[in-house]
C-alpha positions in Angstrom: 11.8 57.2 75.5 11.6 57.7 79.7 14.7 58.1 81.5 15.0 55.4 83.8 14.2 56.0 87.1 16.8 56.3 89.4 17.1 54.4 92.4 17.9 55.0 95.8 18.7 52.1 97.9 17.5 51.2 101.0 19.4 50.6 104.2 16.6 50.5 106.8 14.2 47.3 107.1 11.3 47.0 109.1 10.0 43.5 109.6 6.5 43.0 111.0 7.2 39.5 112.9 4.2 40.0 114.6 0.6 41.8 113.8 -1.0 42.0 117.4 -0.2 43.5 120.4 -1.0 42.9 124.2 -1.8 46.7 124.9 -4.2 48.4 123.5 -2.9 52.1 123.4 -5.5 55.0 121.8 -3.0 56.8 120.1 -1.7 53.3 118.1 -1.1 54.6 114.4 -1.3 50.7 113.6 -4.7 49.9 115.1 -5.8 53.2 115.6 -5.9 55.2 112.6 -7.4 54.7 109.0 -5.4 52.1 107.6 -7.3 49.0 109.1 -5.2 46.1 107.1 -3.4 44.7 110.2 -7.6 42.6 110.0 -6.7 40.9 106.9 -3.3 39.7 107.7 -1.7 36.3 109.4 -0.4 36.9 113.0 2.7 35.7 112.8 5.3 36.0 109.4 5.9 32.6 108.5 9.3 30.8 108.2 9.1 31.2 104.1 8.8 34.7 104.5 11.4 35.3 106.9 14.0 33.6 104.2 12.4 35.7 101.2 12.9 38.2 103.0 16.7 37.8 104.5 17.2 36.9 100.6 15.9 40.1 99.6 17.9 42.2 101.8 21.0 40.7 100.9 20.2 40.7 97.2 19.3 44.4 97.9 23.1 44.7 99.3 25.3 43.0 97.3 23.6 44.7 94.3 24.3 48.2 96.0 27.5 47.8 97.6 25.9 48.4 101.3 27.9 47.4 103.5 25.9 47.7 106.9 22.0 47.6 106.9 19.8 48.0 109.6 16.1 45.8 110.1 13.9 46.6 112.7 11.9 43.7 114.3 8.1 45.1 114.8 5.0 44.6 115.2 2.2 44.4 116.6 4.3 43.6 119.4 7.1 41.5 118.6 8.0 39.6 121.4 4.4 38.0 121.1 6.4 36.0 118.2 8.4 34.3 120.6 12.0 33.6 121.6 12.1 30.3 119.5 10.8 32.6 116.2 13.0 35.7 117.2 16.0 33.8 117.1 15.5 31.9 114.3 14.8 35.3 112.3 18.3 36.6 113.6 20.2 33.8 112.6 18.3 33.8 109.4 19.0 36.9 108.7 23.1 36.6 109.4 23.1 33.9 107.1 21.9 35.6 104.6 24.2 38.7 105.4 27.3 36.8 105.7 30.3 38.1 103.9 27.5 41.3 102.6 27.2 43.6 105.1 26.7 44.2 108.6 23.6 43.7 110.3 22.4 46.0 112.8 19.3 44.4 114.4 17.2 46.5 116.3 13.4 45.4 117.8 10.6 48.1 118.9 8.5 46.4 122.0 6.8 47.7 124.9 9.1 45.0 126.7 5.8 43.4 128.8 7.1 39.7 128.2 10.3 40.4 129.4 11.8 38.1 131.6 15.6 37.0 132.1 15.5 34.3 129.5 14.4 36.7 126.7 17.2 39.2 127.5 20.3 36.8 127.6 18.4 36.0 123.9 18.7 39.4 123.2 21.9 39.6 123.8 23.0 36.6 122.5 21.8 37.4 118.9 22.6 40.5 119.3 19.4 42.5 119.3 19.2 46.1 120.1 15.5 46.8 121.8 14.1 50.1 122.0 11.3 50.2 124.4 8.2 52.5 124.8 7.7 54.1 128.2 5.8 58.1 128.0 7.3 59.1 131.5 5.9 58.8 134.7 2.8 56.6 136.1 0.2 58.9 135.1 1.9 59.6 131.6 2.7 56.6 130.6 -1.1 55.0 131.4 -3.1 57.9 129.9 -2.7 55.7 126.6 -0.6 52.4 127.4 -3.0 51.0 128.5 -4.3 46.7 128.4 -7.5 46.1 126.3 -9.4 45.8 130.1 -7.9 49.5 130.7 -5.6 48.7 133.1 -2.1 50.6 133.0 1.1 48.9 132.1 3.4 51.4 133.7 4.7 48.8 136.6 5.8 46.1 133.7 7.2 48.1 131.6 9.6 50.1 134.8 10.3 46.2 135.4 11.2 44.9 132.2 13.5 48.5 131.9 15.0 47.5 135.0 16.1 44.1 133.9 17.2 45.4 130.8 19.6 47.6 132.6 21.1 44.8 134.8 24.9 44.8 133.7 24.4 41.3 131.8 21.4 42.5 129.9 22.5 46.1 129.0 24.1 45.7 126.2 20.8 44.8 124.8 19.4 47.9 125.7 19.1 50.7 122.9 17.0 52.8 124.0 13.3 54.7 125.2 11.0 55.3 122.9 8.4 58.5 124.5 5.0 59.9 122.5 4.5 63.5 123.5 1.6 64.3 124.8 1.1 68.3 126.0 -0.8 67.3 129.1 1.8 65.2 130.7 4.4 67.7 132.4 7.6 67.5 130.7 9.6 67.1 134.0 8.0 64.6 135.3 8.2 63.0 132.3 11.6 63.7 131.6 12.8 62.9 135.4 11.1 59.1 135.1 13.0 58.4 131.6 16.2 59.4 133.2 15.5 57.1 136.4 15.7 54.1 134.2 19.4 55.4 133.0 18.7 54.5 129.0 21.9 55.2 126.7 19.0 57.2 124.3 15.7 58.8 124.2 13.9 59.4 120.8 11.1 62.3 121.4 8.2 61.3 119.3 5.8 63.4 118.2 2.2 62.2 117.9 1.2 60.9 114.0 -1.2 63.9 113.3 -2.1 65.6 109.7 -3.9 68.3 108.4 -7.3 66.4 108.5 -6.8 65.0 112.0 -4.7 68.0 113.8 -3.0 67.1 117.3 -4.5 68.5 120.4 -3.1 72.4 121.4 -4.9 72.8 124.7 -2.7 76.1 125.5 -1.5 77.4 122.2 -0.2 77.1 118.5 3.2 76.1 119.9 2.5 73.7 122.2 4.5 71.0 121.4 7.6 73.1 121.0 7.1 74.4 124.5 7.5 70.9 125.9 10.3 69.9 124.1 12.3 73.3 125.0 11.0 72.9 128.6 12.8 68.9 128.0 15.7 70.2 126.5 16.5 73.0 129.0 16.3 70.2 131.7 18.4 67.5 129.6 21.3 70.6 129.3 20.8 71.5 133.3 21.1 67.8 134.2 24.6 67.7 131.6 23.1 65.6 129.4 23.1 62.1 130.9 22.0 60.1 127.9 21.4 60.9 124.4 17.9 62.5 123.0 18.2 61.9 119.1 15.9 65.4 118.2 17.7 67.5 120.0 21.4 65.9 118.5 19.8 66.0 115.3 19.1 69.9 115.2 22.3 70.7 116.6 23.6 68.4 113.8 21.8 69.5 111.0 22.8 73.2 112.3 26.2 72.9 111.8 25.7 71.2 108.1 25.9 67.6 109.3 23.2 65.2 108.6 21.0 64.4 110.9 19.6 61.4 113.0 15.7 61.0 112.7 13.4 60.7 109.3 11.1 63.4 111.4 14.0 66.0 110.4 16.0 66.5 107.4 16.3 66.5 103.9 18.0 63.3 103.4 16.3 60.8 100.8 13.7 58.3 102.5 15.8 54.8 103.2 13.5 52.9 105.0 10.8 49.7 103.9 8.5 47.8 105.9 7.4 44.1 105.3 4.8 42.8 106.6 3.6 39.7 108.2 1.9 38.3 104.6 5.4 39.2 103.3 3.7 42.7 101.5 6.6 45.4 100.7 5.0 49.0 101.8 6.0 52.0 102.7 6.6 53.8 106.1 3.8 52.4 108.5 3.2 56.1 109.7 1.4 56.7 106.7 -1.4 54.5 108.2 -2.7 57.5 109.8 -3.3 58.7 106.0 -5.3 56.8 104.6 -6.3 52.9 104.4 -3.8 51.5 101.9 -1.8 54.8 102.1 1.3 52.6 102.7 0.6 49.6 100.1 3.0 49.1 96.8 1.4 46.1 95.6 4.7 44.2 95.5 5.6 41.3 97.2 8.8 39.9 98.6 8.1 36.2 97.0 7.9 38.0 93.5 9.6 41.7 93.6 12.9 42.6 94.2 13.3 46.1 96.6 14.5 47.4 93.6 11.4 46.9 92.0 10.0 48.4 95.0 12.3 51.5 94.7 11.0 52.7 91.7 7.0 53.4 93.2 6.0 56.5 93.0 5.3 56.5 96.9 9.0 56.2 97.2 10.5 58.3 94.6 8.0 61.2 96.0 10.1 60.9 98.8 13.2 61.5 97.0 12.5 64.5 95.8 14.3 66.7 98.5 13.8 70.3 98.6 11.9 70.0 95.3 8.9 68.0 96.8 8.4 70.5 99.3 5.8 72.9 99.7 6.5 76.8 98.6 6.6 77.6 102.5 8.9 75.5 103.2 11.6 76.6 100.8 11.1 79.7 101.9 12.0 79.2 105.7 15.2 80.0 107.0 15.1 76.4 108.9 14.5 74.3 105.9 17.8 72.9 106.0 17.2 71.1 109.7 13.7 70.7 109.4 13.2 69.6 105.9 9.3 70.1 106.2 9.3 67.2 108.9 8.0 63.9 108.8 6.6 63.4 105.3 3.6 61.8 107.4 2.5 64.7 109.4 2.3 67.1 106.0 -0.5 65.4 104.4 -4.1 67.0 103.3 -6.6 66.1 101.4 -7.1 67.7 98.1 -3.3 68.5 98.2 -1.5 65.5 99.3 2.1 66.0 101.0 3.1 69.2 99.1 2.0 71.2 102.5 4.0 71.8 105.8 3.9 70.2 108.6 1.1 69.8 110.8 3.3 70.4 113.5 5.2 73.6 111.5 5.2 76.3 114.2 6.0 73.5 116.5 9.1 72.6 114.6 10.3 76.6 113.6 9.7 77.5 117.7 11.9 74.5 118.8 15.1 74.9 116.0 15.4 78.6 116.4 15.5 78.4 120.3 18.4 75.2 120.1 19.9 77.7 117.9 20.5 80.6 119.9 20.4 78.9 123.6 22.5 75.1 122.5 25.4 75.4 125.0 29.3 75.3 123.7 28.8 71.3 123.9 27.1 71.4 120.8 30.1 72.5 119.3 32.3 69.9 120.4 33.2 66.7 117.7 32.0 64.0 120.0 28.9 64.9 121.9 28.7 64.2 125.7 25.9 61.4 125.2 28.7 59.8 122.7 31.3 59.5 125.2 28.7 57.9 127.8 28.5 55.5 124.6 32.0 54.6 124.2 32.0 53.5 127.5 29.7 51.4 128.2 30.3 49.0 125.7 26.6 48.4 124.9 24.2 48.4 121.7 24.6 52.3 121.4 28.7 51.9 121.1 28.3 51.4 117.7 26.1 54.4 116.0 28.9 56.5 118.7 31.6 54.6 116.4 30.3 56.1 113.2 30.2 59.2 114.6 33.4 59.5 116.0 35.0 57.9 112.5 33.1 60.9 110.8 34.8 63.4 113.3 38.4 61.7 112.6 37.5 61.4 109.1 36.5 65.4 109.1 40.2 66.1 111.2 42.0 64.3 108.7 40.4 66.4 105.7 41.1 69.7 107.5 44.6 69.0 108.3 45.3 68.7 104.2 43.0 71.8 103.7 45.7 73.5 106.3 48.7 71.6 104.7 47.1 73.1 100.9 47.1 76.4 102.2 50.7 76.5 103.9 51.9 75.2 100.2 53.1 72.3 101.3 53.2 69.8 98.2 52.7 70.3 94.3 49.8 71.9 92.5 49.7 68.9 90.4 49.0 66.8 93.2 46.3 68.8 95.0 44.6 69.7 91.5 43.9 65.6 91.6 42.9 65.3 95.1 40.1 67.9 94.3 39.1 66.1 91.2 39.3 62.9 93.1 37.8 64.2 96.2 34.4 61.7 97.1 33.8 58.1 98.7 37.2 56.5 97.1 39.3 59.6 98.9 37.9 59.2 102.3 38.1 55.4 102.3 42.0 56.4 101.4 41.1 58.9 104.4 40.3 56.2 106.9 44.0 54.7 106.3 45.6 55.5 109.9 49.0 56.3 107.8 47.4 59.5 106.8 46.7 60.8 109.9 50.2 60.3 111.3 51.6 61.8 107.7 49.4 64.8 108.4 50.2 65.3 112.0 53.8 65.2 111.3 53.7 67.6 108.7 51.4 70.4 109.9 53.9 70.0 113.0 56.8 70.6 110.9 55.1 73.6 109.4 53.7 75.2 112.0 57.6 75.1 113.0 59.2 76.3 110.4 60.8 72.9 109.3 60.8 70.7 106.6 57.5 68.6 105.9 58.7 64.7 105.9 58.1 62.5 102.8 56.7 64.9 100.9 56.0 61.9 98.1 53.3 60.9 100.7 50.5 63.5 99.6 50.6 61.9 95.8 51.2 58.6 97.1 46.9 59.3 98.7 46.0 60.7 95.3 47.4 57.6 93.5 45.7 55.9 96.1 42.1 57.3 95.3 42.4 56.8 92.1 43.4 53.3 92.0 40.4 52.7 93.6 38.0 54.5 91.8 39.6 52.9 88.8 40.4 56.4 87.1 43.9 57.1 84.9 46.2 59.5 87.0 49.7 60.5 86.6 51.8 62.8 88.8 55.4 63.9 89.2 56.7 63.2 92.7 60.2 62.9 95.4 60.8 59.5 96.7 62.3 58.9 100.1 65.8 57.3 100.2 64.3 53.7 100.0 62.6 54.7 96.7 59.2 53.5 98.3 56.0 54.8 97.2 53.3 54.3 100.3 49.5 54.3 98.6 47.4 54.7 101.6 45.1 51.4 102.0 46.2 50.2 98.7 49.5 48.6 98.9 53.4 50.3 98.0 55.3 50.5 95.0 58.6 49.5 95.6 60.5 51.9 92.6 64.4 51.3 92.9 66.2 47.9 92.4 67.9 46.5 95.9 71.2 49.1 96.9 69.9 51.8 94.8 68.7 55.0 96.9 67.2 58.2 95.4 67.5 61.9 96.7 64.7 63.7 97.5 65.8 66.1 94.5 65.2 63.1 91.9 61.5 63.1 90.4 59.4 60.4 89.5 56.6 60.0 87.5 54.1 57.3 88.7 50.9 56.4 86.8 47.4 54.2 87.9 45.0 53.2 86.1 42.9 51.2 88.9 44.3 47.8 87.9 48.1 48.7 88.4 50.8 51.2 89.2 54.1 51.6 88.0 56.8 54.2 86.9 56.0 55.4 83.5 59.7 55.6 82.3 59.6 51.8 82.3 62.5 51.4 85.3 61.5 48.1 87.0 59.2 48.5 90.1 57.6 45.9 92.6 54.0 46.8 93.2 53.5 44.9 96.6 49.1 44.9 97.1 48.5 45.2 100.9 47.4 42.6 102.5 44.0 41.8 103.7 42.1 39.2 106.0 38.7 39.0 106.6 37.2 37.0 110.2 33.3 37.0 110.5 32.1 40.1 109.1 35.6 41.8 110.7 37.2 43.1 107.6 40.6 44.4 108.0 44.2 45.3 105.8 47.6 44.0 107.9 50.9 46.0 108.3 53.6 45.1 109.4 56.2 48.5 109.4 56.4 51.0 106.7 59.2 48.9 104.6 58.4 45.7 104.5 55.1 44.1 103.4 53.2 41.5 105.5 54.3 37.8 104.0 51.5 36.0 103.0 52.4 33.1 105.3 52.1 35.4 108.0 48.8 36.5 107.1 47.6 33.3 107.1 48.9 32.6 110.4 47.2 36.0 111.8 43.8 35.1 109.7 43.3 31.4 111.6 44.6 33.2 115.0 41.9 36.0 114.4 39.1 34.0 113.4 39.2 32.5 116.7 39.3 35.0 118.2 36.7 37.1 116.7 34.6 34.1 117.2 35.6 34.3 121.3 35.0 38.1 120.7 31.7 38.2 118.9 30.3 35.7 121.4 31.5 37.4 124.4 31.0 41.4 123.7 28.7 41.6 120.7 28.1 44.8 121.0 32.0 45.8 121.2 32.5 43.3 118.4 30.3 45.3 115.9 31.8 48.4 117.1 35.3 47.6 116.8 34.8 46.3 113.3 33.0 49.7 112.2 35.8 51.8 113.2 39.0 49.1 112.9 40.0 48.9 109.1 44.1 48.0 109.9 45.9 45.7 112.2 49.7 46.6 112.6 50.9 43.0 113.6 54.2 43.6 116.3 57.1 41.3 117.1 56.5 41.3 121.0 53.6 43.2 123.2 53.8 47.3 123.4 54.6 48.8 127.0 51.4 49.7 128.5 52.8 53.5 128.4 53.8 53.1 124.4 52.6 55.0 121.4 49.6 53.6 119.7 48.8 53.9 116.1 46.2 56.5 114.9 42.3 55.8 115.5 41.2 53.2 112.7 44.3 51.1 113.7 45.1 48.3 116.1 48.5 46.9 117.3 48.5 43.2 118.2 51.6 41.1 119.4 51.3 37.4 118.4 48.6 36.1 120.9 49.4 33.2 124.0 45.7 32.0 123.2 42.2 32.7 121.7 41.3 34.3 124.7 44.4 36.5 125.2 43.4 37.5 121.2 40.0 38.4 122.0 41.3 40.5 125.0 44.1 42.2 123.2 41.8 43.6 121.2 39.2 45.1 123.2 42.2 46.1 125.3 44.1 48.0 121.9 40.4 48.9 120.9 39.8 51.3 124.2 43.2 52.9 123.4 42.1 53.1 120.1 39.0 55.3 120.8 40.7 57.1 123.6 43.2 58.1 121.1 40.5 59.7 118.7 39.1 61.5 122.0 42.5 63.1 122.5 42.5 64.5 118.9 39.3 66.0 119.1 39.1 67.2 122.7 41.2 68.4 125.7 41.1 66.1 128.3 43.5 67.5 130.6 47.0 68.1 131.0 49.8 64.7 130.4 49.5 63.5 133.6 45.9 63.6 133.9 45.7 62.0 130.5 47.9 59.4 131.0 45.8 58.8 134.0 42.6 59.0 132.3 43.9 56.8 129.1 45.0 53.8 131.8 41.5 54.1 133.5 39.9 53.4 130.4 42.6 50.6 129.3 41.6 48.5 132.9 37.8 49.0 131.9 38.7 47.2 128.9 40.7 44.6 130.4 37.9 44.0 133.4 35.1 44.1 130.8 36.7 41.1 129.0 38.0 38.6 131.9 34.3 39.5 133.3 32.7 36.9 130.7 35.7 34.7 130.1 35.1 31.0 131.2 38.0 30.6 133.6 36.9 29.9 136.9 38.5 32.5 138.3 37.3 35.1 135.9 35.3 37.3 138.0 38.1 37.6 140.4 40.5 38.9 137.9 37.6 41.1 136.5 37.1 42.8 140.0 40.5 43.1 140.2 40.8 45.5 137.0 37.8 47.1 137.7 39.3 48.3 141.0 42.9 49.2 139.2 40.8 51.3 136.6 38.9 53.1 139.6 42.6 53.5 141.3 43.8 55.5 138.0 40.8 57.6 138.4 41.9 58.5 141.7 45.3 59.8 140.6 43.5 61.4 138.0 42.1 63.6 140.3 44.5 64.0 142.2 46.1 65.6 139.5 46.4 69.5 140.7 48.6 70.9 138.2 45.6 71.9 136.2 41.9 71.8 136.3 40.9 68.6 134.0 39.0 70.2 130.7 35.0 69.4 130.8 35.2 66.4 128.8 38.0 64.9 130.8 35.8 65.1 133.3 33.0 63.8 131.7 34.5 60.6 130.5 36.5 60.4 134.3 32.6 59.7 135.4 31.2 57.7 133.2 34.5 55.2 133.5 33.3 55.5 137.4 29.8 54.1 136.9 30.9 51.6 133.9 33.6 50.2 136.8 31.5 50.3 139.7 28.8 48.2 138.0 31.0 45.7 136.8 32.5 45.5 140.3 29.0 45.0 141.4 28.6 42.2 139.2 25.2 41.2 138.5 
């Protein structure tokens, strides 16, 4: 009997809302290529397709645990649906995603029908637009072009302009820019920067063996523009992100990357299309006619039937579906044979390199040995520019930064192993536990300030507090992975066990203290924890409230667990809130619920100059209303990620910190009176705006020391995010 065939889910989903398109570029792999189906199929994707297929994905979610997915609205050109249609696919698709996962709507347009209406919608539902622009004049209108052959270049500078007005922004994700070899790479890269987009995505023209791209000065042509890009984007300190040149540098140091052109990572991604037809990638248009077909349908498959095509599970393969040559390079890891598209000949298929090999090998070994020390840094600079403005790129800088924090946390216990500190009982189980369950006991903010603490202390030659603590996260991990584990451990004075995101174990009867000499032995099986001598022990579960897809655990101090009439005091105040919040700042919203898993609830508001808990962690004072809620937490949010910033980077010396941390506070503050409905809102708004600009100041006035690079990195872009608001629309 067949082993069953394993299946890999998918996170990425690309909707074709509509099948035609007001321009009529030459190099369209849609219209342009062998795949002519787009002929045969309905303009528009009909309401009952739109439900089957927000049902789909959220079957496809629940079934798989995913908590965040991403769907692409496309085309065609999508905005020819409509704002009506749009919207009502967004909304569609939240209902069906409510209380599932996360969704992370994005849209692909050449932004033509742009107009202010369309991008408050954006906004509003909280769509993330990428739009296509090749450079200057003359590049962009070589091939974006109108069917009577007219350029588009002046619509689509408009439309990018509108999209960066301060009330549109955070709509805007990104540019979206086909090489081509005989546009020059500076102009091209100066008119892309003049348009200030928060990211860039280099796209190299769908080519295979059969139908090679144009080299009309060498075998390395396209590698030569892209260097000649890069060495510009690093003299000009990169100003925005460009997501090929991250995702080398990425992929270099062992991360994974950020692009499906690069990488071994497994293929994620499916496209439905107008008719409601499940396929493939639409790139492999340029294949063949019906290269990208499955035959399954979203009003009769599931994705998981989907999953199991051979198309997809080709794709799966990894370094075992590629060609000889490519396991053989000493690049494979960042390049991963490239995009699956651009490999295929006839007679052999996809087990081939890349059409654009030499291309690829030219461009990774000269990031390699040129990338400046910012490549080396946690959070790259394009990140911080992210973090900032508060817009739709906030939130894949979010993820990256919980990675960094999550990677800080990991190597602090690697140091804390090697020191010696704890029992080799207890790390023997963190290594056998070590995988998802561990870091989501990772992301607990109580780890990091355990492990702070106790590298201090040993790096000083005292004492490592609560030594109990490092079980108490191996407990942890395996009560949720639901594995038996029993270990030997000291208790603190209050006999209280801490299990990091999991709750406490309260071990000694009231008046009863225990010596740090005294061992205990604590077991878990997933469904409990207890001491296994049978003395009486309180297990007290951690709390946990959930508010419109913002999913958090409460705390209230180390010793006392959050009453649960508390927590449903905080859960009606927070709803509200969030509601306030999500309307308000979607952008921030999704953000702050990607990288905010614990809300320490306070007695009275914290001193502006008071300690914060670690990134992952907010702490919220009981509200005067809604709207002081919704600003509390984008104000605690800022010092949140500020925080984070700290531990991965020098930003200065104290006083140029503390400087730098208020600045960013006031940004926070100013951002949310700038959309609160008081009437005098704006005023307020300005008024932060100028006190956040006024803490700049004294931060450079600061001349004790010469602020580190990345202090003066985010310094500026807290300047631009300020001025504009003061600016106001």
């Amino acid at each position: 009997m067949p082993a069953p065939v394993a299946i890999r889910p998918f996170r990425q989903f690309v909707m074709k809302v509509h099948s035609r398109c007001d321009l009529a570029c030459d190099h369209c792999y849609v219209y342009r290529h062998a795949d002519q189906s787009w002929r045969r199929r309905p303009r528009v994707m009909a309401p009952r397709i739109v439900r089957a297929t927000a049902k789909r994905i959220a079957e496809h979610a629940r079934a798989h645990g995913l908590n965040r997915v991403t769907v692409v609205l496309h085309g065609g050109e999508p905005l020819l649906a409509g704002p009506e249609r749009l919207a009502a696919v967004a909304r569609e698709l939240r209902r069906s995603l409510d209380g599932i996962a996360v969704l992370d709507l994005r849209m692909q347009t050449n932004g033509l029908l742009l107009d202010d209406d369309f991008c408050a919608l954006l906004v509003r539902e909280r769509i993330h637009v990428g739009v296509s622009l090749d450079g200057d004049r003359a590049s962009h209108d070589r091939h974006r072009v109108r069917a009577d052959g007219s350029g588009s270049y002046d619509d689509t500078v408009r439309a990018l302009r509108l999209l960066g007005r301060a009330a549109h922004r955070p709509a805007f994700a990104g540019l979206l820019c086909t090489v081509d070899v005989h546009n020059d790479p500076d102009a091209v890269y100066g008119a892309l920067a003049d348009v200030h987009p928060p990211r860039v995505d280099f796209l190299l023209p769908h080519a295979t063996w059969d139908h090679p791209p144009e080299r009309p000065h060498g075998a390395t042509d396209y590698a030569d523009w892209l260097i000649t890009a890069y060495e510009r984007w690093n003299r000009d300190g990169r100003p925005f992100s460009i997501r090929i040149f991250e995702s080398v540098e990425a992929a270099a140091m062992g991360e994974p990357g950020f692009t499906e052109a690069l990488g071994l990572g497994s293929p994620d991604l499916l496209v439905i299309e107008t008719d409601g037809a499940i396929e493939q990638a639409d790139w492999l248009k340029t294949v063949a006619e019906g290269a990208p077909e499955t035959g399954y349908h979203v009003l009769v498959n599931s994705f998981d039937e989907a999953a199991r095509h051979p198309g997809f599970q080709a794709r799966s393969l990894g370094m075992d579906g590629l060609a000889d040559q490519c396991r053989a390079c000493p690049v494979v890891s960042i390049c991963g044979g490239g995009l699956y598209g651009h490999r295929h000949r006839s007679g052999t298929g996809f087990v081939n390199p890349s059409v654009y090999c030499a291309d690829l090998l030219k461009l990774i070994q000269h990031i390699q040995s040129t990338a400046p020390t910012t490549q080396l840094l946690a959070v790259p600079p394009s990140d911080i520019g992210a973090l900032t403005a508060g817009g739709a790129p906030e939130h894949a800088a979010v993820l990256r930064l919980s990675k960094a924090q999550l990677d800080l946390r990991r190597s602090m216990l690697a140091y804390l192993n090697r020191a010696g500190v704890g029992s080799e009982e207890t790390w023997q189980a963190l290594l056998d536990l070590d995988g998802p369950d561990l870091d989501l006991v990772l992301t607990d903010p109580a780890v990091h300030s355990w492990a702070v603490a106790a590298c201090s202390a040993d790096t000083h030659g005292q004492t490592v507090p609560d030594i109990g603590f490092l079980a108490g996260v191996a407990l942890a991990a395996a009560f949720r992975s639901g594995r038996h584990l029993e270990l030997t451990l000291p208790v603190t004075g209050q006999g209280i066990l801490a299990l990091p995101s999991v709750g406490r174990l309260r071990m000694m009867p009231d008046g009863v203290s225990l010596s740090y000499e005294e061992g205990i032995r604590v077991g878990t099986d997933g469904g409990r924890v207890w001491r296994t001598d049978g003395t009486g022990a309180v297990w007290e579960p951690v709390q946990s409230l959930s508010a419109g897809g913002f999913d958090v655990r409460l705390e209230s101090d180390a010793l006392r667990p959050t009453p649960p009439d508390l927590a449903a005091v905080w859960r009606r105040r927070l709803e509200a809130a969030w509601g306030a919040l999500s309307h308000q700042h979607p952008h921030q919203a999704a953000a702050l619920a990607a990288g905010v898993k614990t809300l320490v609830l306070l007695d009275s508001e914290p001193p502006q100059d008071a300690s914060r808990p670690p990134f992952g962690a907010l702490a919220l004072a009981p509200p005067g209303s809604t709207q002081d809620l919704a600003l509390a937490l984008l104000r605690e949010w800022q010092y949140a990620k500020f925080a984070a910033l700290r531990d991965l980077h020098e930003l200065g010396d104290t006083a140029q910190e503390t400087a730098l941390r208020q600045a960013y506070a006031h940004l926070a503050v100013a951002r949310a009176w700038q959309t609160r409905p008081e009437p005098a809102a704006r005023d307020v708004a300005v008024l932060w705006g100028k006190r956040s600009l006024a803490a700049l100041d004294l931060f450079a006035s600061e001349a004790d020391a010469t602020p580190a690079l990345t202090g003066l990195h985010l310094a500026a872009e807290i300047r631009a995010a300020a001025h504009t608001l003061i600016a106001g629309p």
